[in-house]
C-alpha positions in Angstrom: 116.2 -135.7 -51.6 117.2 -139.0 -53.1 120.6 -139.7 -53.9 122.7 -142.0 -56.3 125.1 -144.2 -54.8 128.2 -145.7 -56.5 130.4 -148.5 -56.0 131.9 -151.6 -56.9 130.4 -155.2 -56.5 132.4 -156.8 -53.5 133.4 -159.9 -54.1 131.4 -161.3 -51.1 128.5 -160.7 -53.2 129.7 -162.0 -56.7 126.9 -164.2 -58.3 124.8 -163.3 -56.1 120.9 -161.9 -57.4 120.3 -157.8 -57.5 117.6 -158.0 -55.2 119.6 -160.3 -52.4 122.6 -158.7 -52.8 121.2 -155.2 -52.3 119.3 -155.8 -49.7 121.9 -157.5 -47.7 124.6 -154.4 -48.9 121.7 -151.1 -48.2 119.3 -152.5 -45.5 116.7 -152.4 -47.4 113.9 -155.0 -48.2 113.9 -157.6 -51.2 110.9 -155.9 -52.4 112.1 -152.3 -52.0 115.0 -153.4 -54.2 113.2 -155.0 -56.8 110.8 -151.9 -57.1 114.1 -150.1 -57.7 115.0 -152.2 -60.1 111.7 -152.0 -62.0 112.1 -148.7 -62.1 115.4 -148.4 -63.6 117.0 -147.6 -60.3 119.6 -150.0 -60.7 122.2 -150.3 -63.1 125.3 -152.2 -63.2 128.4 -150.9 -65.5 125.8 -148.3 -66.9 123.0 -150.9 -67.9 119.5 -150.8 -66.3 119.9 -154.1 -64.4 116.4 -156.6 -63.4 116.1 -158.0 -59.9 117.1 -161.5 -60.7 120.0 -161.0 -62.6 123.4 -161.7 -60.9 126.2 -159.7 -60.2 129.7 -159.6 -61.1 132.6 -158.9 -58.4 134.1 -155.6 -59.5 131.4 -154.5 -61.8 130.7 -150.9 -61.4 127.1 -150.4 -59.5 124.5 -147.5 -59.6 121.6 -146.9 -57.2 119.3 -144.4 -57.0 118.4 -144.7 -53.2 114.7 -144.0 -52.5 113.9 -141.0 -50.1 113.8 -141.6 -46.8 109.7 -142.0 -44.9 108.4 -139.1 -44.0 107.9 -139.4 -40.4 104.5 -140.7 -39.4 102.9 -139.3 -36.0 99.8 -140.7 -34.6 97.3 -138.6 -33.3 94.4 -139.0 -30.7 91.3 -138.2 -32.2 88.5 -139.6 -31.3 86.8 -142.1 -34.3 83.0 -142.0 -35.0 81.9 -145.7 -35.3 85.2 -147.1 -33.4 83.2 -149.5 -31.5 84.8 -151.7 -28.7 84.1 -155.4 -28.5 86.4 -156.5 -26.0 88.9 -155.2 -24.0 91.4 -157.0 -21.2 95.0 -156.7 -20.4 96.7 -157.9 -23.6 94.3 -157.1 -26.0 91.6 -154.8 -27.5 89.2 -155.8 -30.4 87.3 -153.2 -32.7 84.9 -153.0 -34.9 86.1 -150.4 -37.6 84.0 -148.2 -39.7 84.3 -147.6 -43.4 86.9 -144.7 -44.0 89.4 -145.8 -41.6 92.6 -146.8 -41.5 94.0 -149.4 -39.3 96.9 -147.0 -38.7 98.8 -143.9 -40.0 100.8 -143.8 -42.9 102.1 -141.5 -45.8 99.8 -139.4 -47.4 96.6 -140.8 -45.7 95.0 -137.4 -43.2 91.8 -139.8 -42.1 91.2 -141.5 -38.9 93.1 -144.6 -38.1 91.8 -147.1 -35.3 95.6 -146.4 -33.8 94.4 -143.4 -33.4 90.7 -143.8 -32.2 92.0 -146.2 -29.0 94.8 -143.5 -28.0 91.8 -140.9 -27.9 90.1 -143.2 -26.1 92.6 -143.8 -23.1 94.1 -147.3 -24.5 97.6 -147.7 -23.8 99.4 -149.5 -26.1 103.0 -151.1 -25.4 104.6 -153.1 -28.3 107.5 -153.1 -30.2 105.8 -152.3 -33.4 106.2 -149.1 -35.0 105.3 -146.1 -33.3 102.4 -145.3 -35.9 101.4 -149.3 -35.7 101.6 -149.6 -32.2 100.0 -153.3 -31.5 98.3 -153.8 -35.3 98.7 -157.2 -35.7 96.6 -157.3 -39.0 94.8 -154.7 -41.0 91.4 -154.3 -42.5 91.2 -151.6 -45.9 90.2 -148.4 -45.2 87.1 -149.4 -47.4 86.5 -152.6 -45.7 84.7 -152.6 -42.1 84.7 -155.4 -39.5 86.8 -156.9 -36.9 90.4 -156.3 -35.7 92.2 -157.4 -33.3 95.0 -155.0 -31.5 97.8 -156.4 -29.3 98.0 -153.8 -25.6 101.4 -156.1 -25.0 104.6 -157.0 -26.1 103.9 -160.4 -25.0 100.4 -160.3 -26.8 101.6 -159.0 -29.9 104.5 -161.0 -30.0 102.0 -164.3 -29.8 99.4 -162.3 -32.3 101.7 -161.9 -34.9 102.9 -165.3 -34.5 99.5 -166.6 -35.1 99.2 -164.4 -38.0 102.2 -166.2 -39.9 101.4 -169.4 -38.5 97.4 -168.8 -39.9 96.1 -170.3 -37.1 93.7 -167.4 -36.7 90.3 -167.6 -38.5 89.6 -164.7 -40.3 85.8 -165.2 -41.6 84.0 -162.3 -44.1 80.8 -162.0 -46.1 81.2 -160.6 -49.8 78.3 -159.7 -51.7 80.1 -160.2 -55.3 78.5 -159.8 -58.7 77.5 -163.1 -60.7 77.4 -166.4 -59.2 80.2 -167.9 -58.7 80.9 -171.6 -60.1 81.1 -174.4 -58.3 79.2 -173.0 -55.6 82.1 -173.7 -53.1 85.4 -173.7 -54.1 88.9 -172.0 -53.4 91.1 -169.8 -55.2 94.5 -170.5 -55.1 96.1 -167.1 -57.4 99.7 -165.5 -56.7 99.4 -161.8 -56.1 101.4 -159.4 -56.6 101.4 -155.4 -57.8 99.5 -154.5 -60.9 101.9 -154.2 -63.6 100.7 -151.0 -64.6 98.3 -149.5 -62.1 100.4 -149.1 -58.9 97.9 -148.6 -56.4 96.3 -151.8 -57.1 97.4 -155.2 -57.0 96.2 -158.2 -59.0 96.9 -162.1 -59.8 100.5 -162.3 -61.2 103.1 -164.9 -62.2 105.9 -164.6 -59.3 103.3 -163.2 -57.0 103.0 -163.8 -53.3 101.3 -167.6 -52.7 97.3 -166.4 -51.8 94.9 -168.9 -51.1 91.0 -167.7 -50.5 88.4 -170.2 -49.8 84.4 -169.8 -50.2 81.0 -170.7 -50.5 78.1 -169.2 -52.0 75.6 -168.8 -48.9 72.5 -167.1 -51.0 72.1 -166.1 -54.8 69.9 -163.4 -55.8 69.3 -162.4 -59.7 72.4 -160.1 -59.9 74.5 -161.1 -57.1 75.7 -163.4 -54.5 76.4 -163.8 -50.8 79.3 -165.7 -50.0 81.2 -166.8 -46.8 84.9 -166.7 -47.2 87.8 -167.7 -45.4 91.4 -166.6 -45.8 93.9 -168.7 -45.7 96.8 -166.2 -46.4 96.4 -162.3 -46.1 97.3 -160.2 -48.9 96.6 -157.0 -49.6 93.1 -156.3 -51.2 93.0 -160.3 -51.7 89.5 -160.8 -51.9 88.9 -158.1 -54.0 92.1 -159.7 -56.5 90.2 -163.0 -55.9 86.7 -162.2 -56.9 87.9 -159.8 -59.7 89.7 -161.9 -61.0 86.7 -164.6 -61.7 85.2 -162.0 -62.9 83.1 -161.7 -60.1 83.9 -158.6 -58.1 82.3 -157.6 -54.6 79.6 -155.2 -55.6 80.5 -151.4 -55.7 84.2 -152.2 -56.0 85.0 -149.9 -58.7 88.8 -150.4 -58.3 88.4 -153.7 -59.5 85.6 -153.6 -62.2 82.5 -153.7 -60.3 79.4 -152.3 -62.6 79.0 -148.9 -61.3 75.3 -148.6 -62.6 74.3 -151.7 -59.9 76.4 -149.6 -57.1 74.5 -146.6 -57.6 71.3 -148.5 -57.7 72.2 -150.1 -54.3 73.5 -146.9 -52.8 76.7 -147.8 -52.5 80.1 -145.9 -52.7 82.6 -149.2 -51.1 82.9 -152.6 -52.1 80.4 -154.7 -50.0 82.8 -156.1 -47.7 82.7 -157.7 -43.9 84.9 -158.5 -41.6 82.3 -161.0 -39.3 83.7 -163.1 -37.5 87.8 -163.6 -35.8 88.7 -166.3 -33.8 92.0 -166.9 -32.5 93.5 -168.2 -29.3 94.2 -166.0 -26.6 97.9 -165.5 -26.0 96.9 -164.6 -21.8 95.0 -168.0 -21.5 95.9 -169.9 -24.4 91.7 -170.5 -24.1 89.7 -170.1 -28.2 87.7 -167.0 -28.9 85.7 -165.8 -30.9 83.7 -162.4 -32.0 81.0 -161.6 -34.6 80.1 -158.7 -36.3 76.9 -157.5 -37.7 76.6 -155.6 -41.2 77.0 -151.8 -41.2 74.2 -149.9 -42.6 75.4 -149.5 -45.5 76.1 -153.3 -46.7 72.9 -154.3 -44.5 71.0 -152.0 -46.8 72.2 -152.8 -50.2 71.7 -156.5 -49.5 68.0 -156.0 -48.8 68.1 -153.7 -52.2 69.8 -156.7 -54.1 67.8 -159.0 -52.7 64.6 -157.8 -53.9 62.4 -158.7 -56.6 
């Protein structure tokens, strides 16, 4: 059950902001405490207070702490699709399905890839999680394609380093509504949550820096194929991206996709890849690479669309 906490401001944190101070005085993330905030959660002296404003030593502070997670358990079942790519000592890479999940969480009862390699004998031994054991990265549970999972601390500790240091090349094929203008181009759009949608996110002032880059590799008359690169990795960030040029990837109905041309193609996802991931190996510091071809699915809209 959640529960209200009260107390004064210390002093060490006079002038400092809600969001730093809170974090630093409950353990809990900058954004956790600014979603408090948001939602009225905070209050200093009786008054709903916002993230950024600062605080004053012996003001009188009210915080309705969050509940705490519901534990998260993985479980070994078996995935249909869950195909291996490679496999050695530090690392395993997959090509996931539609309708999974790189790994469990709240509220989500499908199959996670976390949970596909456990039924499948991979041992995993990181200091992640226990429901992300090794997930360096994660695809949407709508989005297929390549991932890369770390069997070792030392792996994952050199994985995730690459991650923030986006040395890795993430490479995915979009079919998105429109054509896109210039033909090659990048879109450089903070994200952040929707403002009043919260299981979306979209382009925001004081969002998270997200930079996509792409090129149109074939129009047809109601869509396009495009090649894109990320150069950060943001939740739903593509999808954010195209939608907001008003061009979103076909069948993405989240993010305004026309659903008359998704039923017309047969599909019920947004026609999304993950082809190709390259990155350097962090047993023999040697470049590799692995490719992807298109699921069923995507391969047979894309003939549909294609058409006369």
């Amino acid at each position: 059950m959640a529960q209200t906490r009260n107390l004064p401001v210390p002093d060490g944190l006079a002038g400092e902001r809600v969001d730093a101070a809170l974090a630093r005085l409950l353990g809990l993330s900058r954004t956790a405490v600014a979603d408090l905030a948001a939602g009225g959660g905070v209050r200093v002296d009786g008054r709903e207070v916002a993230k950024s404003e600062r605080l004053r030593a012996g003001a009188w502070l009210e915080i309705d702490l969050p509940d705490p997670p519901v534990p998260v358990t993985v479980v070994a079942d078996p995935v249909d699709g869950l195909t291996v790519v490679h496999d050695d000592d530090d690392l395993v890479v997959v090509d996931k399905p539609v309708g999974v999940a790189a790994h469990p969480s709240p509220g989500w009862t499908g199959p996670t890839v976390v949970g596909g390699l456990a039924a499948a004998g991979f041992r995993i031994a990181t200091s992640g999680a226990a429901e992300r054991q090794g997930v360096v990265h994660r695809l949407d549970v709508g989005t297929s394609g390549l991932m890369v999972v770390a069997k070792s601390e030392y792996a994952y500790s050199r994985l995730k380093q690459a991650f923030r240091d986006r040395t890795v090349e993430k490479t995915y094929h979009a079919v998105v509504q429109g054509h896109p203008d210039p033909l090659t181009g990048t879109i450089d759009a903070p994200i952040g949550r929707h403002p009043t949608a919260d299981y979306k996110w979209a382009v925001v002032a004081g969002g998270k820096n997200s930079i996509t880059h792409y090129e149109v590799i074939e129009a047809f008359r109601s869509a396009s194929l495009c090649e894109i690169h990320l150069e950060t990795g943001r939740t739903h960030q593509i999808r954010v991206h195209f939608s907001a040029l008003r061009h979103p990837c076909v069948g993405d109905l989240t993010y305004g996709a026309d659903p008359t041309l998704a039923a017309r193609l047969g599909l019920t996802r947004q026609w999304l890849h993950a082809v190709r991931l390259g990155f350097t190996h962090p047993g023999t510091d040697e470049w590799v690479e692995f490719e992807s071809p298109y699921p069923a699915d995507l391969a047979a809209a894309l003939e549909t669309v294609s058409g006369p």
